[in-house]
N, C-alpha and C positions, 0 to 999 in steps of 0.2 A: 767606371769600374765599381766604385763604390754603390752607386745607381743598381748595376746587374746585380750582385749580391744582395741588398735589399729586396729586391724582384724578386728574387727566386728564394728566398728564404719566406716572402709573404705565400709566395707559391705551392709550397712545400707546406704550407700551415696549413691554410685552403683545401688543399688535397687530404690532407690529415682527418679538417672537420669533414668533411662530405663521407670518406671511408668509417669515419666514429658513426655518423649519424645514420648511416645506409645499414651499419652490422649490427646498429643498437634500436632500430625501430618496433615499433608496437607488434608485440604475439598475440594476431588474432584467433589464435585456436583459446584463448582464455574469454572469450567471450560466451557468457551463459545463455544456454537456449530452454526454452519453459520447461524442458523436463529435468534442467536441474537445480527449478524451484525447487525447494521442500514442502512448501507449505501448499501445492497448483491445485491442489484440489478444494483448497478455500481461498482462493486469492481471487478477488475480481474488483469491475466497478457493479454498484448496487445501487437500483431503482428504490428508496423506499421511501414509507410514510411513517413518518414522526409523533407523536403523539405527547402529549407534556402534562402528566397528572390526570390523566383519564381524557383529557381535551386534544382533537386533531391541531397541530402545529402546521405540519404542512411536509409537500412531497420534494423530493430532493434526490441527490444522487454520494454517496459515503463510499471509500474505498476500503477494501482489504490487502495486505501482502505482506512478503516475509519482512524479518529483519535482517542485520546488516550480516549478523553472522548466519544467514539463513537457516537458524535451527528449524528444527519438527515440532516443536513444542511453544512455539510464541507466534503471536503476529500481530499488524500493526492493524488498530482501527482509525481511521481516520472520515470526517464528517467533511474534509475541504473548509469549514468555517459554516457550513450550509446548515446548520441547527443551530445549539447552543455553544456550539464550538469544542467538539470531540478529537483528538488524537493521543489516545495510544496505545500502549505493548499489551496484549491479552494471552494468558495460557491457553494455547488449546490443545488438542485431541483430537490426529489426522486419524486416526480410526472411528471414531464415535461422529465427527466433525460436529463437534462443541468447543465450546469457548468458555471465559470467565477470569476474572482477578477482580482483588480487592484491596484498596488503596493503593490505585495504580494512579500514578502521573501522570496528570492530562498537561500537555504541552502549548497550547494555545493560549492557557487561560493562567495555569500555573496552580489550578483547584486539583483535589483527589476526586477520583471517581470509581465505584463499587462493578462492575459489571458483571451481569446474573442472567442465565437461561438463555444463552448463545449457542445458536443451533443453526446448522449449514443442512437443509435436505435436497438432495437430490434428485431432480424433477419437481420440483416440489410446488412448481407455479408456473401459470400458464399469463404471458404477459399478454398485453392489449393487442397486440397481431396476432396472438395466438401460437407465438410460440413457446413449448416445453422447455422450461428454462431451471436452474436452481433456486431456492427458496432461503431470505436468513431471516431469524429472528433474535431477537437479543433486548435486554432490559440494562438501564442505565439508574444509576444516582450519583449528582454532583456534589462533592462537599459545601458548597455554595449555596446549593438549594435543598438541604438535607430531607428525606422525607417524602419529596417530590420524586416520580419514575418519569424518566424520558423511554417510551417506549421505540423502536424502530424494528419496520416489518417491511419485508419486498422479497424483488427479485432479481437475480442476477441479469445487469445490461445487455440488449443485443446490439446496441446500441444505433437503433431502426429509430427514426424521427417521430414516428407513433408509438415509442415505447418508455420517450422520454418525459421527464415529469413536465 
């Protein structure tokens, strides 16, 4: 007797969690689709060449995208570790598609970095297969290496095996 009641009171629990967990499941209409990036018209991965005090460093691939609060007004640069070790939050300017800040956070390394003449154009380069793609250019100084410009120039990825560095 004591047995059935037990049972059925585990039963009655059981039943409980499965009804909690089936009403309480994930809202997928909250998942974002590229157009409600803010930033989709400068966000990409990028093909470029690196440059360190007037000397070629070397080709590599750097991302762009929004931040967490997806404003209009910032956005993340990140090198992957693939340079001198670049990541982070730049003001930009989705009308003009320029970029820039100064004494910004670099997060990899824990130095400041300057970033100067950040420019997104559109068509602006034609990659190794030949296709019309976006163009960035943009200028660096780390506090680390004061004085010194890392420059970085390309193209936005198509991400075609002959377009890779």
């Amino acid at each position: 007797m004591i047995y059935n009641k037990i049972i059925k009171k585990i039963s009655y629990l059981l039943v409980t969690i499965t009804f909690m967990m089936v009403f309480t499941s994930c809202d997928t209409d909250t998942v974002a689709d590229e157009s409600d990036i803010a930033i989709e018209k400068m966000r990409g991965t990028w093909v470029v060449d690196m440059t360190w005090d007037g000397d070629f460093y070397s080709s590599n691939t750097i991302s762009t995208y929004n931040n967490s609060y997806n404003d209009t007004d910032a956005m993340w640069i990140d090198d992957l570790e693939h340079g001198w070790g670049l990541k982070t939050q730049v003001n930009a300017d989705l009308n003009a598609l320029t970029f820039s800040g100064s004494d910004l956070d670099e997060l990899y390394y824990g130095v400041t970095v300057n970033v100067t003449n950040g420019q997104i154009v559109k068509n602006g380069a034609t990659t190794p297969t030949g296709d019309i793609v976006d163009s960035i250019y943009f200028e660096v100084e780390f506090s680390d290496i004061p004085g010194e410009i890392w420059i970085y120039s390309g193209y936005k990825s198509t991400a075609q095996v002959d377009d890779l560095p």
